[in-house]
C-alpha positions in Angstrom: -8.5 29.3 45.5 -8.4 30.1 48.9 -4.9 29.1 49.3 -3.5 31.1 46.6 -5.6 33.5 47.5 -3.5 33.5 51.3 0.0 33.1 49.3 -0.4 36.4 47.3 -1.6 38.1 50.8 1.1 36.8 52.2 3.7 37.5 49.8 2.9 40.7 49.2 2.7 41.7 52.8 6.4 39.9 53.0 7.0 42.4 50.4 6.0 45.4 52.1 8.2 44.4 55.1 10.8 43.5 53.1 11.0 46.4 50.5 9.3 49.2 51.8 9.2 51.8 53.9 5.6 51.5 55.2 4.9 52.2 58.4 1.6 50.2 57.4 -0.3 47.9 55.0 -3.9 47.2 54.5 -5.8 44.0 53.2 -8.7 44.3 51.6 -10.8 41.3 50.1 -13.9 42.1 48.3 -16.2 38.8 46.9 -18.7 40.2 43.5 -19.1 37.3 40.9 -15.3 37.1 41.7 -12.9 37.7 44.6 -10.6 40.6 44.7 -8.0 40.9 46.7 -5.9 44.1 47.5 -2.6 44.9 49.0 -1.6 48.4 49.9 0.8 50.2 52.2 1.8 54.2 52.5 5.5 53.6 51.8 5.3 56.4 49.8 5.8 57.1 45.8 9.1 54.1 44.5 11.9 55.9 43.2 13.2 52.9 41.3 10.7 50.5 39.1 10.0 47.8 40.5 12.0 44.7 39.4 9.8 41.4 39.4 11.7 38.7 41.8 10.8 35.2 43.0 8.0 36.4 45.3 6.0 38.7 42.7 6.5 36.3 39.3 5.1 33.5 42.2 1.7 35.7 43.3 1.3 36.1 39.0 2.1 32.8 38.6 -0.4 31.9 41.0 -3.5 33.6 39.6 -2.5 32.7 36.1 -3.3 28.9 37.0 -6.7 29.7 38.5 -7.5 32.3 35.0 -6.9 35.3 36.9 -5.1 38.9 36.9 -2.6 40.4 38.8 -1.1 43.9 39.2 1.6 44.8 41.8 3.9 47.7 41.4 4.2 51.4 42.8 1.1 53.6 43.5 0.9 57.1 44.3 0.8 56.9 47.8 3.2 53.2 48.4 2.8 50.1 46.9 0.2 48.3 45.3 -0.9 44.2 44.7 -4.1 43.6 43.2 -5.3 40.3 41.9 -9.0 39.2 40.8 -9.8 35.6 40.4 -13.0 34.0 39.2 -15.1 32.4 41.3 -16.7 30.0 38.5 -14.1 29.1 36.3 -13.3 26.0 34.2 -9.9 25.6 35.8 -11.5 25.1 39.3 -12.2 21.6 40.3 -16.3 20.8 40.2 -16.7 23.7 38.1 -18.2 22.1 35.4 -15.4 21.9 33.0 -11.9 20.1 33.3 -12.0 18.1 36.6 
């Protein structure tokens, strides 16, 4: 978990250097029962959608495989990545289900 967990950081901050035009980013991790992680930057409001590429269908694809949730697209003040995965899951090794 904790390397997927880095990946999406890291992808999504690749993003924001990549696609916006932030002058800066925050990352904010939050553990409660599950751990959140959360992406933003002040590149202001996208003009365009944004179109899913390599980097963001790999961040979904990696909370997907540990029963998470993933959001990443334009907010009001830049752009947005938030994923939750769950801490106790039966996809984690040594959790009790599927090892």
């Amino acid at each position: 978990m904790e390397v997927a967990a880095y990946r999406i950081a890291t992808e999504a901050l690749t993003n924001v250097a990549r696609h916006s035009r932030a002058a800066s980013a925050s990352v904010v991790v939050a553990v409660n029962g599950c751990l959140k992680l959360r992406v933003v930057d002040d590149g202001g409001p996208a003009a365009d959608a944004w179109t899913p590429g390599v980097g963001l269908i790999g961040m979904r694809e990696r909370a997907a495989e540990l029963g998470g949730t993933l959001f990443a697209g334009p907010g009001p003040e830049g752009g947005e990545v938030s994923v939750t995965l769950p801490l106790e899951s039966d996809l984690l090794p040594g959790a009790g289900g599927a090892s």
